[in-house]
Steps between C-alpha positions, in 0.01 A plus 500: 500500500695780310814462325566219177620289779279528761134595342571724172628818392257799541328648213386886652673666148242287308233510714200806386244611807209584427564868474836414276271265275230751441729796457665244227213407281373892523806618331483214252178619420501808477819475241332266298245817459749696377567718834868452510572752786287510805415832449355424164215221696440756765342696223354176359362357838388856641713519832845651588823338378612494882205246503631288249820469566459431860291208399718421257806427769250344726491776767172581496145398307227699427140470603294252389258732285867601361611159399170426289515834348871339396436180419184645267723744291814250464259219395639291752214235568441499837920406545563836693225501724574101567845551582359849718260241696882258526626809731209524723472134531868564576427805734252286708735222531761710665222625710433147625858430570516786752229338705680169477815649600351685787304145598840319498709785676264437842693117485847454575691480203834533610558109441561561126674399363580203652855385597610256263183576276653483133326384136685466132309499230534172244278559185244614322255174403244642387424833266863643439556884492342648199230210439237650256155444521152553423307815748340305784634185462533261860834345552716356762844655560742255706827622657754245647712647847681331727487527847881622580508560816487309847114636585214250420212677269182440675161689442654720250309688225633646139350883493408692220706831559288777339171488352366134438349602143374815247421493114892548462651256756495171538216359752647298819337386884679747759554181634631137419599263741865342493557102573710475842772432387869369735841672466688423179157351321344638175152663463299560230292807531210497332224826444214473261522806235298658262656681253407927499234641210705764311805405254874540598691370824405475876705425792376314836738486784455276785678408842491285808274661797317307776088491592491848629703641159825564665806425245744256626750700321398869487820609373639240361485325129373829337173457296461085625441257215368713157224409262563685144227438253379666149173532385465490110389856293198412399532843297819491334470850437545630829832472629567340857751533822 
């Protein structure tokens, strides 16, 4: 699941992380304040324009007692330290992936992929690329695939790669089982979504892995099937990714 013709072109120049979004919206606010160089909000915010514009480029983000002390002085609402809490929900997730990558290492997975193991993606049914809608709001997205390949699909599940859900991304089970489904059969994949809290877009990307979270195509199809949703600004003022 990768490519137009079998599961979707990648979207990684379009997609923000969680340091990328919050280094965004800071130097959106802080030029709607009237600093319009970084060395100007350093004076402004108090801290050392090395500060800022490593944030800024998502390389690095302050402390805590730093981003409030932002967020305060650029009037920003509570968005900054919101989209701060996005990267250590972030942080943690990665943190959790470790373990589950050092669980599945201690089981064989040499099998994968498996010969003859192949899957084109169909269509979107449900929630097309760009679908805007209100913060929080439950939906179902539907992809169509085929099964292209000569290898039965059997006790397969469609993973949430990354983390499963902050105020700025879109909120997803890790894990959604897939329908067996035979060689050169459809399959509609179902996952029940709720859309993120803070305005502007959010990617999910998801792929095939079995009960113990081993991918049946580690490094194949790219990103998997892709989820692209955008919240509405409920503050027109404030401009978004």
């Amino acid at each position: 699941m990768g490519s137009r013709h079998s599961g979707r072109p990648e979207k990684s120049n379009s997609h923000l992380t969680p340091r990328e979004r919050f280094g965004y919206q800071l130097r959106v606010l802080r030029k709607s304040k009237g600093c319009r160089t970084q060395a100007e909000a350093a004076t402004r915010l108090g801290c050392s324009q090395t500060t800022i514009s490593h944030a800024e480029r998502g390389l690095t983000v302050p402390s805590e007692r730093v981003v409030i002390g932002w967020d305060h002085n650029l009037d920003a609402g509570g968005l900054l330290l919101a989209l701060y809490e996005d990267i250590l929900a972030d942080d943690r997730e990665k943190r959790g992936r470790t373990i589950e990558e050092r669980v599945a290492s201690s089981v064989d997975a040499s099998d994968y992929p498996l010969d003859g193991d192949a899957s084109e993606w169909v269509s979107d049914v449900t929630i097309p690329d760009g679908t805007v809608m209100a913060p929080m709001h439950p939906f179902i997205k539907i992809w169509r695939v085929r099964n292209s390949g000569s290898v039965p699909w059997v006790g397969r599940y469609l993973r949430r790669q990354g983390s499963t859900g902050a105020v700025g991304q879109i909120h997803s089970p890790r894990s959604t089982p897939v329908p067996d489904t035979a060689p050169g059969e459809t399959v509609d994949l179902r996952v029940e979504c709720r859309a993120h809290v803070l305005a502007g877009s959010s990617i999910a990307y998801f792929k095939f892995a079995d009960a113990d979270g081993r991918l049946f195509f580690p490094d194949r199809y790219g990103a998997g099937v892709i989820l692209e949703i955008r919240v509405e600004d409920p503050n027109p003022d404030l401009e978004g990714p």
